[in-house]
C-alpha positions in Angstrom: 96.9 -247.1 46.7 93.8 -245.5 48.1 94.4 -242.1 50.3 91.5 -241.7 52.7 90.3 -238.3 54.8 87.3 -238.0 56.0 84.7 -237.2 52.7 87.6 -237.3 50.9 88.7 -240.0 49.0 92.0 -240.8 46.2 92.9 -243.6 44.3 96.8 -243.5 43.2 98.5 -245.9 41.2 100.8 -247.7 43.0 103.4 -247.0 40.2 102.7 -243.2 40.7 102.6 -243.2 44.3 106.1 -244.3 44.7 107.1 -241.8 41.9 105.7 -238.8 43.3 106.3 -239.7 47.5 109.4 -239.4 47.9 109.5 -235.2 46.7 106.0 -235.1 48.8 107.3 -235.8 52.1 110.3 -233.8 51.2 107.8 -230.6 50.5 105.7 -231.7 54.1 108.6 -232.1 55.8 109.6 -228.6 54.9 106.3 -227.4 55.7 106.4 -228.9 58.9 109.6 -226.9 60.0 107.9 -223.8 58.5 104.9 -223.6 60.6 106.9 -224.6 63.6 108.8 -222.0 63.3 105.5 -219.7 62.6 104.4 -221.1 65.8 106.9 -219.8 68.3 107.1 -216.4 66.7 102.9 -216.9 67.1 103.8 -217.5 70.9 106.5 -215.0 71.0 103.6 -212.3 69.7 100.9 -213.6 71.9 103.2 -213.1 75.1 104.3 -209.5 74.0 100.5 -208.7 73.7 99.7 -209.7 76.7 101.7 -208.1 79.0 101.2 -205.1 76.7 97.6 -205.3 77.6 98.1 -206.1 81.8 100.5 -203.4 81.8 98.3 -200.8 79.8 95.0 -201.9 81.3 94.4 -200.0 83.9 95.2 -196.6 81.8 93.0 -197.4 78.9 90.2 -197.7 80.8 90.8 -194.8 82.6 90.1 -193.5 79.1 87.3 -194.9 77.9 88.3 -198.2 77.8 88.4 -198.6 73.7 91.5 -200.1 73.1 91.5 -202.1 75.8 88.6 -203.9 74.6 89.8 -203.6 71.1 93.3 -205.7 72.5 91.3 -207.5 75.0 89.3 -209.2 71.7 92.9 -210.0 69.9 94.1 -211.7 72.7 90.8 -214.0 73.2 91.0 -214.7 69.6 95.0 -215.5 69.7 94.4 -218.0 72.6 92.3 -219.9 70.5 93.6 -223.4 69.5 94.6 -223.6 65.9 92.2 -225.9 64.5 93.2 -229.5 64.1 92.4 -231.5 60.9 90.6 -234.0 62.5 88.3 -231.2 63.5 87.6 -230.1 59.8 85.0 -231.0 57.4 86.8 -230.9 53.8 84.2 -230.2 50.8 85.7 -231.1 47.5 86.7 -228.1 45.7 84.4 -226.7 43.5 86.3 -225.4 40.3 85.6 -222.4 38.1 87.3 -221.1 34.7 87.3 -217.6 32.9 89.5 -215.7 30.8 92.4 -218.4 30.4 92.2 -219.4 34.5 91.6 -222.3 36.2 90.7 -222.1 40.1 89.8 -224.4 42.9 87.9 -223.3 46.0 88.4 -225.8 48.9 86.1 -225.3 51.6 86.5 -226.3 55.6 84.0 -226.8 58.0 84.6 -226.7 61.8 82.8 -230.2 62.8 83.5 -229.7 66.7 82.1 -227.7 69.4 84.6 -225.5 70.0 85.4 -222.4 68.1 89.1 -222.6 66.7 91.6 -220.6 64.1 93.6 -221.0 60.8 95.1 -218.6 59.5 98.6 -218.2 56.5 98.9 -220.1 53.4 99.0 -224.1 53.1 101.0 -225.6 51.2 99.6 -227.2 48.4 101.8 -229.7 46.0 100.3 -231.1 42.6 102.2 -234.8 41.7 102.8 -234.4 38.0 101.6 -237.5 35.6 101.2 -237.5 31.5 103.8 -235.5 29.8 106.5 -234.5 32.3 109.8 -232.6 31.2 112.9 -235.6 31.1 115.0 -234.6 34.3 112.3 -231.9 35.3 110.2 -232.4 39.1 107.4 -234.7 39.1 105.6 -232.3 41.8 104.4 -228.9 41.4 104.4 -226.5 44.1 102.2 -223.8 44.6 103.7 -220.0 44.8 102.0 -218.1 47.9 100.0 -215.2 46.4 98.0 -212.3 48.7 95.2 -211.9 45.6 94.7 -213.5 42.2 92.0 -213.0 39.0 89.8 -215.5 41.4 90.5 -215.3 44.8 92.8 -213.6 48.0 92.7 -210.1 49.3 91.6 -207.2 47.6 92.2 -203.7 49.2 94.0 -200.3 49.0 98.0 -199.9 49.0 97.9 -199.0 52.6 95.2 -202.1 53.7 97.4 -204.6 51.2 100.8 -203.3 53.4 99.1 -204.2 56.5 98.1 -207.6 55.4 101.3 -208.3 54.4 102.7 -207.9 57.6 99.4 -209.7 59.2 97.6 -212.1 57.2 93.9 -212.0 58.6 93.3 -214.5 61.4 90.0 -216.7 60.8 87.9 -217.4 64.0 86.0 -220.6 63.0 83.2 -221.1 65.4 81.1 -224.6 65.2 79.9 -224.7 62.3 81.9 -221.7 60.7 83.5 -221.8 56.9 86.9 -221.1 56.1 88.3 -221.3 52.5 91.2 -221.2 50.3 91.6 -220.7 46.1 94.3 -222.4 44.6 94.5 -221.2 40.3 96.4 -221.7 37.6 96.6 -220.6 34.4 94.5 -222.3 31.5 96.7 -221.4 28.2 96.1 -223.6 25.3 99.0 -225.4 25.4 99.8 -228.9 24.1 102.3 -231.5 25.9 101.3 -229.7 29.5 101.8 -232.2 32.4 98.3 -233.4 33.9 97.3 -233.3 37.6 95.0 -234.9 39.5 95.0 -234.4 42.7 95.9 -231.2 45.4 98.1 -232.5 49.0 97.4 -229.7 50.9 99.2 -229.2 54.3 97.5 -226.5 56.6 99.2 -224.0 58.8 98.8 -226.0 61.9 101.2 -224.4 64.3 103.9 -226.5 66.0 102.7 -229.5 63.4 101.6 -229.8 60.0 98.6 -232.0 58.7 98.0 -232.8 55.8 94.5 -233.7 53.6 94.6 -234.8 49.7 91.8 -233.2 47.2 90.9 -234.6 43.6 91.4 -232.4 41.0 91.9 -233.0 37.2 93.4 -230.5 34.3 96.4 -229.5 32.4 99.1 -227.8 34.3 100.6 -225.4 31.5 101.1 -222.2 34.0 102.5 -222.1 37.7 100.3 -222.9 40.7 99.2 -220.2 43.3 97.4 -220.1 46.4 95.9 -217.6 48.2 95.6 -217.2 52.0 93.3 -218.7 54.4 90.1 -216.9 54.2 86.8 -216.5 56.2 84.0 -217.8 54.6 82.9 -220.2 51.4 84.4 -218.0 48.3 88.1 -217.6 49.3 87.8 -213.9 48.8 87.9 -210.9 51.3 87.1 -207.5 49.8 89.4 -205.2 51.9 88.6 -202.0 50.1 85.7 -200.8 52.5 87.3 -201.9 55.6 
């Protein structure tokens, strides 16, 4: 079976493909109800802020007018549309290794004219082939992780606290790069299950899409991924801001 996306391209064997589906769809269909639920407390966020904003307006101004600009720019950039897939430009991840690590930078373009936003962590499943524990999954999932030894957030205590609670928002004008680093660990291990390939499903707001990546190594470690970040590298240096 052949999965197509855009410059992306997978050939599965059939006899894997029916293995591995079935826990897939289970993993997207959870995703799905995930990021629909992410989307109304989005919505419920977005209203608060703006009557916040109407109903402060007139008083920040009065003093100098700061923070209203400052809120007036958040709520702009929250009524952006999240971006759709079909909107996106995958690049095939470029992978790099060092000091027992194993990490995958995927890369997304915004192909369309209009600026749009992503923003959380996808989830990213690996279908397991080669040497699989009897009666273990045949999937790997990946473990959401703020910052790793290749990629995420790096910052003080007090900036980490604050990203917790509000992972950055990416503002993806035409044009615009957004990334995301999905690592392992690279431990010399023999009878490790091989993968070859990422299904990643984006935080898409009230729906989940999802796009498949080739990728090839030994999974002896658990998978992470990092959160959506602005940019090619998949890295946002917090410590400075």
């Amino acid at each position: 079976m052949t999965i197509d996306h855009d410059d992306v391209r997978v050939h599965v064997p059939r006899g894997e493909a029916n293995t591995n589906s079935g826990e897939i769809n289970v993993l997207i269909k959870e995703a799905r109800r995930r990021q629909r639920l992410r989307y109304f407390f989005a919505t419920v966020a977005l209203i608060v802020l703006v009557v916040a904003v109407i109903v402060g307006g007139l008083g920040l101004t009065s003093r100098g007018g700061l923070s209203s600009t400052s809120s007036r720019s958040r709520v702009a950039t929250a009524a952006l549309k999240v971006c759709p897939l079909h909107s996106l430009s995958i690049s095939l991840p470029s992978s790099g290794a060092g000091l027992g690590h194993i990490a995958y930078d995927i890369k997304m373009r915004n192909t369309s004219r209009l600026s749009c936003t992503l923003s959380g962590y996808p989830v990213v499943v690996a279908p397991l082939t080669g040497t699989v524990p009897s009666g273990g999954p045949s999937v790997a999932r990946a473990s959401d992780q703020m910052s790793g030894y290749s990629g995420g957030i790096y910052g003080s205590t007090k900036k980490m606290k604050i990203y917790e609670r509000h992972l950055p928002v990416v503002v993806l004008r035409p044009h615009g790069y957004a990334s995301v680093v999905v690592e392992y660990g690279d431990l010399v291990r023999t009878g490790c299950p091989t993968i070859t390939k990422f299904v990643v499903t984006l935080p898409q707001g009230g729906r989940a899409e999802s796009f498949t990546v080739p990728v090839r190594g030994s999974l002896c470690t658990s998978l992470v991924v990092h959160p959506i970040l602005s940019g090619v590298t998949g890295f946002l240096d917090a410590r400075s801001r």
